[in-house]
N, C-alpha and C positions, 0 to 999 in steps of 0.2 A: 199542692203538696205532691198527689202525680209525677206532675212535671218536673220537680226537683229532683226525686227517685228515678224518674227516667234519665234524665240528663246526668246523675252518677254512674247509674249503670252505664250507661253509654262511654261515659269517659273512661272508668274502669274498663270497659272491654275494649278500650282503641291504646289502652296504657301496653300491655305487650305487645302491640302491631306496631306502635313506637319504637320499643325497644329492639325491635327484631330490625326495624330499617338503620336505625341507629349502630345497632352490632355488623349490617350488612354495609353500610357506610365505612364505617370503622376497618372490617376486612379490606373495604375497595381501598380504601388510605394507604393498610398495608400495604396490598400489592402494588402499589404505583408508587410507593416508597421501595419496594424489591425492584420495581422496573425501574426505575432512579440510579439505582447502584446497580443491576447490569447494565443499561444503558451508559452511565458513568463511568465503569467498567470497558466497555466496549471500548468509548471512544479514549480515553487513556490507553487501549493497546495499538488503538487506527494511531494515536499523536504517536505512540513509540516506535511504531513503524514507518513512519513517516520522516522521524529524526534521523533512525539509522538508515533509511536512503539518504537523506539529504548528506548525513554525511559521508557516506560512500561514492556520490556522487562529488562532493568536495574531493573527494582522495583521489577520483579519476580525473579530475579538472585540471588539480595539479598536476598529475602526472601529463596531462594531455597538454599543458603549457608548458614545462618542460622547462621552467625556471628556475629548478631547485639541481641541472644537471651541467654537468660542465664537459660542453663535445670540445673545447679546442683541441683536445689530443686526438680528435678523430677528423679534424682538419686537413685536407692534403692539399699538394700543389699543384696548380690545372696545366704548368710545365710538364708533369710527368704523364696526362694523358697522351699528348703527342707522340710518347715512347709505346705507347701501344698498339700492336697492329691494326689494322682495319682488318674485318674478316666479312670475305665478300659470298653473298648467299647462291647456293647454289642453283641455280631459276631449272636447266638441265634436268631435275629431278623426273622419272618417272616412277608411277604407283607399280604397272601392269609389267617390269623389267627387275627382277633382284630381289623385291621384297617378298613377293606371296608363290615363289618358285619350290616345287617340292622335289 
């Protein structure tokens, strides 16, 4: 009979140490349910930044292919280079004669 009363008491005083890991479990759930939704958070701002590069990167792609732009009006004719002088370099140049004279 003892040992029945003992074995109560015992359970009864382990019945709150239960509840207290139970409640402290419970807390931990919450928080890695809060770190879930910032984490989940996070990476849905990383994806949104990532989209509006990529499409920025799209906008300079186009532009840098240059397929949506129409040069034939800036076309010329390699006849008319001929009509331009040649302009022959002056080699004669000195630094110590005309430039740093006071």
């Amino acid at each position: 009979m003892k040992r029945t009363w003992m074995i109560l008491l015992l359970c009864i005083a382990f019945i709150p140490v239960y509840g207290t890991e139970h409640n402290a479990t419970t807390e931990h759930n919450r928080s890695k349910e809060s770190n879930r939704t910032v984490v989940s958070d996070k990476t849905k701002e990383a994806v949104k930044k990532a989209m509006e590069l990529e499409e920025k990167y799209a906008r300079e792609q186009r532009f840098y292919q240059g397929d949506e732009y129409d040069l034939k009006s800036k076309e010329f004719d390699p006849e008319t280079l001929k009509k331009v002088p040649a302009i022959e370099p002056d080699y004669d140049f000195d630094m110590d004669t005309g430039v740093y004279d006071d």
